[in-house]
KETITOR-122143 format. One line per field, with one value per residue (C-alpha): residue in three letters; z, x, y. Coordinates in steps of 0.5 Angstrom, whole numbers, m for minus. Layout:
BEGIN
aa	c(ALA  ...)
up	c(Z  ...)
east	c(X  ...)
north	c(Y  ...)
***
This chain:
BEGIN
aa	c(UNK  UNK  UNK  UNK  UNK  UNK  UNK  UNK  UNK  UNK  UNK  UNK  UNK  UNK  UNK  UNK  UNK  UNK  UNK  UNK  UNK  UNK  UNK  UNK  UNK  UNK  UNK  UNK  UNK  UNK  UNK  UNK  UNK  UNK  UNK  UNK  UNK  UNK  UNK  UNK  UNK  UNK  UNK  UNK  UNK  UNK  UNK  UNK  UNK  UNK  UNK  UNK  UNK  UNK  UNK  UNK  UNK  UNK  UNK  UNK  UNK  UNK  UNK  UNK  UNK  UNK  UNK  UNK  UNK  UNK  UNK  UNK  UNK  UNK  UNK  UNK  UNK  UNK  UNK  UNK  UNK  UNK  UNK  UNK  UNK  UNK  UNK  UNK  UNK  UNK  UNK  UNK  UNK  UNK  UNK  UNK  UNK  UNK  UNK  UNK  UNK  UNK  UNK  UNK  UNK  UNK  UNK  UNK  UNK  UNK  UNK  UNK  UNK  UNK  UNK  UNK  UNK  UNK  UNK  UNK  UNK  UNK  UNK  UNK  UNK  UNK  UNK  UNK  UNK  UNK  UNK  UNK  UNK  UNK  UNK  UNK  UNK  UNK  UNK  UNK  UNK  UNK  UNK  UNK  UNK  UNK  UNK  UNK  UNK  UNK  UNK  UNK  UNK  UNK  UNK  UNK  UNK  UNK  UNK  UNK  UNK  UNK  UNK  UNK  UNK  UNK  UNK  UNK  UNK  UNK  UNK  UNK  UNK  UNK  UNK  UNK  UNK  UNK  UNK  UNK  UNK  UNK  UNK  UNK  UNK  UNK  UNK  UNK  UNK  UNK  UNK  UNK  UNK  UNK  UNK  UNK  UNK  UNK  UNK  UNK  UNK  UNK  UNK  UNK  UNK  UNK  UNK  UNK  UNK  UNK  UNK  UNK  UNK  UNK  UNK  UNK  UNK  UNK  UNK  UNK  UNK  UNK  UNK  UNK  UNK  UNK  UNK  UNK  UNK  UNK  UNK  UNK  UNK  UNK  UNK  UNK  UNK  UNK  UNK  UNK  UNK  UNK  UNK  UNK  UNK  UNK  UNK  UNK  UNK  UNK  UNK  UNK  UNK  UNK  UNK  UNK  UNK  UNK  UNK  UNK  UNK  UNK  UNK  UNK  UNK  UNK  UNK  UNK  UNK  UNK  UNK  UNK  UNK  UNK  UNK  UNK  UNK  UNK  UNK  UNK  UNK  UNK  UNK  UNK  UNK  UNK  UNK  UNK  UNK  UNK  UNK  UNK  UNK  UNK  UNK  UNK  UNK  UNK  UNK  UNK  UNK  UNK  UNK  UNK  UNK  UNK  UNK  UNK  UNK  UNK  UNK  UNK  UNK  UNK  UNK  UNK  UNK  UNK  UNK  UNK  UNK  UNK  UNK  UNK  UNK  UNK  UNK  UNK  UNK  UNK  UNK  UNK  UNK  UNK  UNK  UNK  UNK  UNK  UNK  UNK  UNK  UNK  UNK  UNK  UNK  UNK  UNK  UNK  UNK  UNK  UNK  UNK  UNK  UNK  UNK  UNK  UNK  UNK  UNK  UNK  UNK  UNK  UNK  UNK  UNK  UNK  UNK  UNK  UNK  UNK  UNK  UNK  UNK  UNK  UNK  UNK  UNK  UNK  UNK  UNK  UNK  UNK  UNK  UNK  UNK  UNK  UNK  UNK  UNK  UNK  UNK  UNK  UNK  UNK  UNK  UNK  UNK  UNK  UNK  UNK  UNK  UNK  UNK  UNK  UNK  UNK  UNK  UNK  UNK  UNK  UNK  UNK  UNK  UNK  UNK  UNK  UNK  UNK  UNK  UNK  UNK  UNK  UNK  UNK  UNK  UNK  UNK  UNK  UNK  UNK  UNK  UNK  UNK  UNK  UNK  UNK  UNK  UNK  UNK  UNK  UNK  UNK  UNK  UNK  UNK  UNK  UNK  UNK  UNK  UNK  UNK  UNK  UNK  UNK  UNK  UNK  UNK  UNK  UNK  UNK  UNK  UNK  UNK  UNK  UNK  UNK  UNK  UNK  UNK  UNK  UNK  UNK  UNK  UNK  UNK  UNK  UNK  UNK  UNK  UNK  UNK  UNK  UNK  UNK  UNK  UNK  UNK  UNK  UNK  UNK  UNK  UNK  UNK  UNK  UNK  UNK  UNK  UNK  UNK  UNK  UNK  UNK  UNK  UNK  UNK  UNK  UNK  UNK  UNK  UNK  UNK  UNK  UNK  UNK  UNK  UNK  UNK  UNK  UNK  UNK  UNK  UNK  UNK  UNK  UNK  UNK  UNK  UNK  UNK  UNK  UNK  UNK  UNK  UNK  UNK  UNK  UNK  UNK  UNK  UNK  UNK  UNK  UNK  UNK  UNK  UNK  UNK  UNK  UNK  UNK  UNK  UNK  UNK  UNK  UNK  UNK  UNK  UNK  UNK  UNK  UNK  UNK  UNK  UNK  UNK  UNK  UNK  UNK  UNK  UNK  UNK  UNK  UNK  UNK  UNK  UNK  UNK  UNK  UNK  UNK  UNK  UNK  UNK  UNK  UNK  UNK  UNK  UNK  UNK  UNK  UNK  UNK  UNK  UNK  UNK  UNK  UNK  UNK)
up	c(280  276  271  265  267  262  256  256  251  255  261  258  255  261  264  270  272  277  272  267  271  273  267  263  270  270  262  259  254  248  252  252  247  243  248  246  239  237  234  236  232  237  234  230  232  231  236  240  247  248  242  245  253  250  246  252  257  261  262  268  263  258  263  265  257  256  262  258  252  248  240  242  234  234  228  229  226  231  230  232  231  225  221  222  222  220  222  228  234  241  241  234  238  245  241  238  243  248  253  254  260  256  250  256  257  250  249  254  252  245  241  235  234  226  226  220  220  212  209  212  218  224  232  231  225  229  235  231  228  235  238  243  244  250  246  240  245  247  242  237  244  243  235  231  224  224  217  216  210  210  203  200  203  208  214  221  220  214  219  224  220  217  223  226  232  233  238  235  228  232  236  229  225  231  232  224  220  213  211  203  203  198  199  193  191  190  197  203  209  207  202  208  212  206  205  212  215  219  219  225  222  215  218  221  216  211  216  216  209  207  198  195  190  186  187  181  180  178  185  189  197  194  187  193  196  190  187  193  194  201  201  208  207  199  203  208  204  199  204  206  202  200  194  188  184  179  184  188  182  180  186  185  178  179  186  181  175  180  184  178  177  184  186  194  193  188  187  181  183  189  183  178  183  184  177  177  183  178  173  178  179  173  171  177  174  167  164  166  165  167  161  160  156  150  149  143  142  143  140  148  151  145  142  147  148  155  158  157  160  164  160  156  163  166  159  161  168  167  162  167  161  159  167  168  161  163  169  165  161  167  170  163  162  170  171  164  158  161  168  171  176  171  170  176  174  167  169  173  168  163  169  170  162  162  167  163  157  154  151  145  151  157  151  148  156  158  152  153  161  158  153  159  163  157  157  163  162  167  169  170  162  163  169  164  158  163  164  157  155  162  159  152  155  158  153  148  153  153  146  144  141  141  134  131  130  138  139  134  138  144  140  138  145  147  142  144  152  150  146  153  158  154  154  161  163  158  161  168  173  173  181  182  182  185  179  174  176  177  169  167  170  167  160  161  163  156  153  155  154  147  146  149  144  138  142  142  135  132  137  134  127  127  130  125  119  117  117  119  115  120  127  122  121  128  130  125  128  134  133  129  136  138  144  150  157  164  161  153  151  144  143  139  146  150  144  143  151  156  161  158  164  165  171  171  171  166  161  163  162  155  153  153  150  147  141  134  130  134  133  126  125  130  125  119  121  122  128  128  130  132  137  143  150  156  157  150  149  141  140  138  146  149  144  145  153  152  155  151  156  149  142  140  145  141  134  137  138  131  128  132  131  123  123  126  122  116  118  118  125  126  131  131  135  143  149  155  157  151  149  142  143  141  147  151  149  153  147  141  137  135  134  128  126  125  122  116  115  114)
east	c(138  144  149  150  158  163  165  171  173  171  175  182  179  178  183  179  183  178  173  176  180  172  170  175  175  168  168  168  175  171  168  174  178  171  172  179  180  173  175  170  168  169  169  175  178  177  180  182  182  190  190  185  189  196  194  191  197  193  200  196  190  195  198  192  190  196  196  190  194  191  195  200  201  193  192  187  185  187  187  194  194  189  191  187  193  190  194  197  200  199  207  206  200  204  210  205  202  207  207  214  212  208  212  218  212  211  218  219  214  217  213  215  221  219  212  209  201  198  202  210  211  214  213  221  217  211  215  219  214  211  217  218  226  226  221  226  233  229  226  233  237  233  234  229  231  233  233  226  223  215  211  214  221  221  226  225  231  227  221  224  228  221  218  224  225  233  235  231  235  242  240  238  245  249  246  247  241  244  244  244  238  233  225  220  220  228  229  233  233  236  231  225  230  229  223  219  224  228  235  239  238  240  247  248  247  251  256  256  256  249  248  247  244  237  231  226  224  232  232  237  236  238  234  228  229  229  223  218  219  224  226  231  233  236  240  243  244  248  253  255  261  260  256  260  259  255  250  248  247  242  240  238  236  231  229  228  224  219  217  216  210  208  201  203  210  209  214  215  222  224  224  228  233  235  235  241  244  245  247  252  255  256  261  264  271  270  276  272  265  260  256  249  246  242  235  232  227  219  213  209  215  213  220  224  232  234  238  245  249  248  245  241  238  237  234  228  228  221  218  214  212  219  221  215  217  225  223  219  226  231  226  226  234  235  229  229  224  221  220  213  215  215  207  204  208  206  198  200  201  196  191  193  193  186  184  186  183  190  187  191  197  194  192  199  202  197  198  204  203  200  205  209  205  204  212  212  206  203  195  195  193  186  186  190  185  178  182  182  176  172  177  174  166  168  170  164  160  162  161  169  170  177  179  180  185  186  180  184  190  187  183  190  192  186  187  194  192  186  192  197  191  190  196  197  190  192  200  197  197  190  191  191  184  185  189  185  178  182  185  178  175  181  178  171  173  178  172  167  172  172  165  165  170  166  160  165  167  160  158  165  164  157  160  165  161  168  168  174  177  182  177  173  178  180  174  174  181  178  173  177  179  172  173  167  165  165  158  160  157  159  161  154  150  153  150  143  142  139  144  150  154  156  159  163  160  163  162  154  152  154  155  146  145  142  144  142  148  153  150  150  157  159  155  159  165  163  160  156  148  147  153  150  153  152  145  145  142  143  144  136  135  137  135  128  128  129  122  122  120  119  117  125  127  121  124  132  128  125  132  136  131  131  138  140  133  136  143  141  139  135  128  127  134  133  136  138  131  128  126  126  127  120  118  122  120  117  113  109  114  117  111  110  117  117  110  112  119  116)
north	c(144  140  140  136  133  136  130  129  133  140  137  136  143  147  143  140  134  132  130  129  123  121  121  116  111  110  109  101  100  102  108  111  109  113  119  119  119  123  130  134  141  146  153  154  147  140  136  130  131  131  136  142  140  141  148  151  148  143  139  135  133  131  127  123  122  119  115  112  112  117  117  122  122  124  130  135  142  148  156  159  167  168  162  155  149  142  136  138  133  135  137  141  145  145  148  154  155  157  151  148  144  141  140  137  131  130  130  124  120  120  124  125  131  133  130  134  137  138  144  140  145  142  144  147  151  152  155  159  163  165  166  162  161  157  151  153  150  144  142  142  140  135  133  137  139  145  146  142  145  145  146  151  149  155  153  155  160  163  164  167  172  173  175  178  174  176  171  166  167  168  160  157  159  157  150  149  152  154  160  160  155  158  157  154  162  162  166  165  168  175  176  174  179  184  183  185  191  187  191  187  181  182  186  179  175  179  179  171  171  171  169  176  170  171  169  166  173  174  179  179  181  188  189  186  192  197  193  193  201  200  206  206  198  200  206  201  195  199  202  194  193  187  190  192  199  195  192  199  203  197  198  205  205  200  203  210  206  203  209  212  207  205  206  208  210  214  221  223  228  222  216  221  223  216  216  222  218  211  215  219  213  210  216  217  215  218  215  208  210  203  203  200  195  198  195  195  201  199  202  201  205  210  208  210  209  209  215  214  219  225  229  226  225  231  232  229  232  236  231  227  221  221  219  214  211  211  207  202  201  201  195  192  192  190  184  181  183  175  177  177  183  187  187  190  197  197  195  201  205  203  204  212  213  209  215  221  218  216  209  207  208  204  198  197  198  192  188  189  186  181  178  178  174  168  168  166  161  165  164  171  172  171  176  182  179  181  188  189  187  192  198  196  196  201  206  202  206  213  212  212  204  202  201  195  192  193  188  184  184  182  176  174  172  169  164  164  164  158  153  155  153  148  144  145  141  136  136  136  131  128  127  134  136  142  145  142  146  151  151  148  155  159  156  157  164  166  163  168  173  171  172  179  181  178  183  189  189  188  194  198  195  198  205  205  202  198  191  187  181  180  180  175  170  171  168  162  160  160  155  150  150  147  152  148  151  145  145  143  149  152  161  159  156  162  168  165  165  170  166  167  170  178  177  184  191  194  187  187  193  194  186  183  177  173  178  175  179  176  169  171  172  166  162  165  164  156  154  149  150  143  141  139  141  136  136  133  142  144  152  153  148  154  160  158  159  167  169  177  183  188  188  189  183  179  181  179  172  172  174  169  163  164  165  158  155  157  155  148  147  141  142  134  133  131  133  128  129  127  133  138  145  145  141  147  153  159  163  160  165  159  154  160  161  153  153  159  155  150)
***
């Protein structure tokens, strides 16, 4: 029995010298210069030769496919840990992998130091992260840059503070990286320090004077701390002292007011006690009391004004409510009332409220979020606008309607997340089509939260027996708006199609459509019955496509038909396949319709 010989690729893999050297003797110049540059898909790799023999060690097999001048700059895919890597050199690989031999004979035939793969990560970086001291003091022995930044302007330094490679933190710093550069996120390595527990480390790096500067969040290494919970790093932070009076009782009142609104770190005697602990502080020199800055009562917070001594404090101390509410205000008061960190605790709040059918406190709470979230020019609008429009389904279906003017509220910052979307895929960089999808779904998104809203205030309004002025002319402002999907279709498309998408649970199981009242209510407010999305389909196009299954599904049909009949609706009008809508239709319900019509 014989066996197939190993290409190329599978002997620099397995490191099987022998045939690997008779391989590439046996082969013409164009054979294997072929073999040597052919990426080969092997699992989560996809790889050169000299990629796969330098991540798994092969220092022999990388000599030889060098001697016959493999692309020592060759790029590759690899998986390192859990993470697929794209760009990578056979140095990069080799310093990942753990392979310092190999690493030395690169070096020495001149590979590049700071080769970057596709994310800006060097081989120093790539070291760095796994923990290979002995590679990190060659490879900046030898002129790596220890402060390479990759994509995110995350240094070496950053990295090894990150996963805690003390040694690795004390070599960088002694042989020149920069303490104080700051990530795309603001942070530097004391936040990383802060952020994954690592004690040691962030000592010495006070101890080296570390900046005590905020991140893009406004969080300095201490508020990070407090706002993420961490509990043991808040108390050993603040008995360094390089923080001021001022700082640690932030950094307490702040720790407080987020473990009173945290899902995991939840205690409701914990949070007021660190409260107590701030307040303490504070007035520990009587003559010189640390006062807080007022903030101006809001509605959401039930008009609530912050405690401001001790008394005032412990008057509250067996209020639950009023502690939860006291710790939103305190986060205000420290991040800033324009502060994304602020959204997660209060969508929090909102959700525990939701679940103890305190809707009208969970629906300011989000709304609140929400106007957060656009100050920033945040995406996450449309995430918090999905939420209210499930809470909204959801209490449609245990038959208690959220009021109207909620609904009105909400649609108010759809239009105004619609006009923020909007002007930042006018603004963005065509080249970036990534971020263009991304916006062109975000809108398509608002868009069909728009016409879940218009479904729930018919359901509401219908409940009720009140109309609403206000949710009406809502609507026609956003229909001045010309508000089209990817596809070119209208609010008044999507309501008279049995398509239209429902993808949550909650939406679907009280929005259906087609729905004839709200195709009404569309038509009303101004939308145009003979727009045509981009296949050149009309509304009465993709009305007539709805197959009824009962007689109320035929008469929702028959009303949706005669409404945009009688709103003007052309039936000679043809697609991009030249076809009417009568050319389209699935039932003869329409043929009649026409026929009476006519």
């Amino acid at each position: 029995m014989t066996h197939a010989k190993p290409t190329v690729y599978e002997a620099a893999r397995d490191g099987n010298f022998i045939e690997l050297c008779d391989s590439l003797i046996r082969m013409s110049i164009s054979e294997r210069c072929t073999a040597l540059e052919t990426k080969i898909q092997d699992g989560d790799h996809f790889a050169t030769p000299s990629i796969i023999a330098a991540y798994n060690g092969n220092l022999n097999a990388v000599k030889i496919l060098l001697r016959y001048r493999a692309d020592i700059e060759a790029r590759g895919t690899v998986k390192i840990g859990d993470e697929v890597m794209e760009g990578c050199t056979p140095l990069w690989t080799a310093a990942a992998a753990g392979h310092l031999d190999v690493v030395k004979l690169l070096i020495e035939r001149n590979a590049e130091v700071d080769s970057r793969t596709s994310n800006g990560s060097t081989p120093l970086r790539a070291a760095t992260f796994q923990g290979h001291l002995d590679i990190v003091r060659f490879l900046v022995e030898t002129g790596a840059d220890v402060n390479a930044r990759n994509w995110f302007y995350n240094t070496p330094l950053m990295i090894a503070c990150w996963n805690g490679h003390a040694a690795i933190v004390s070599y960088l710093v002694a042989h020149g990286a920069d303490i104080n550069l700051q990530s795309k996120e603001g942070n530097n390595a004391l936040h990383e320090a802060v952020l994954n527990d690592r004690f040691e480390i962030a000592d010495d790096l006070m101890a080296l004077g570390a900046s005590q500067l905020p991140n893009n969040r406004r969080l300095t290494p201490l508020l990070l701390a407090s706002n993420g919970c961490k509990i043991e790093m808040v108390e050993h932070l603040i008995k360094s002292p390089r923080y001021t009076k001022e700082q640690r009782i932030e950094a307490l009142e702040l720790l407080g007011g987020t473990i009173a609104n945290d899902h995991d770190a939840y205690d409701i005697k914990k949070a007021f006690s660190y409260m107590k602990r701030g307040m303490e502080e504070r007035f520990q020199e009587s003559s010189r009391p640390l006062l807080k800055k007022c903030m101006e009562p809001l509605e959401v917070y039930d008009y609530r004004k912050e405690s401001q001594s001790l008394k005032e404090l412990d008057e509250i101390e067996r209020n639950e409510h009023a502690i939860h509410m006291e710790g939103l205000i305190i986060r205000e008061r420290i991040l800033g009332t324009d502060n994304m960190e602020l959204c997660h605790p209060i969508r929090y709040r909102g959700a525990v409220f939701a679940d103890s059918g305190n809707y009208d406190l969970c629906i300011g709470l989000w709304l609140h979020a929400m106007d957060i979230s656009h100050k920033c020019s945040s995406q996450e609008v449309t995430e918090d606008l999905g939420r209210l429009c499930d809470l909204f389904s959801d209490m449609v279906k245990k038959n208690c309607p959220p009021r109207q003017k909620h609904i009105e509220q909400v649609f108010e910052r759809v239009i105004g997340a619609y006009q923020m979307l909007t002007e930042q895929l006018q603004s963005s960089n065509l080249e970036n089509k990534d971020k263009e999808k991304l916006l062109q779904r975000k809108l398509e998104t608002v868009i069909c939260n728009a016409l879940h809203l218009i479904f729930l205030f018919v359901k509401v309004r219908d409940i009720r027996k009140k109309e609403s002025s206000g949710v009406f002319g809502l609507i026609q402002r956003f229909l001045s708006l010309n508000p089209r999907t990817q596809n070119g279709d209208t609010l008044l498309h999507l309501s008279v199609w049995y398509k239209t998408p429902t993808d949550d649970d909650f939406i679907a199981k009280v929005c259906k459509y087609p729905c004839a009242k709200i195709t009404k209510l569309i038509i009303n407010a101004g939308g145009n019955v003979n727009a045509v999305n981009n296949e050149g389909n009309t509304p009465l196009h993709l009305a007539v496509t709805f197959k009824p299954s009962s007689a109320g599904g035929l008469q929702e049909l028959r009303d949706i038909l005669g409404a945009l009949l009688d709103a003007g609706a052309n039936a000679e009008l043809v697609n991009k396949d030249g076809k009417t809508a009568l050319e389209v239709a699935e039932t003869d319900e329409f043929c009649r319709i026409l026929t009476v019509k006519s």
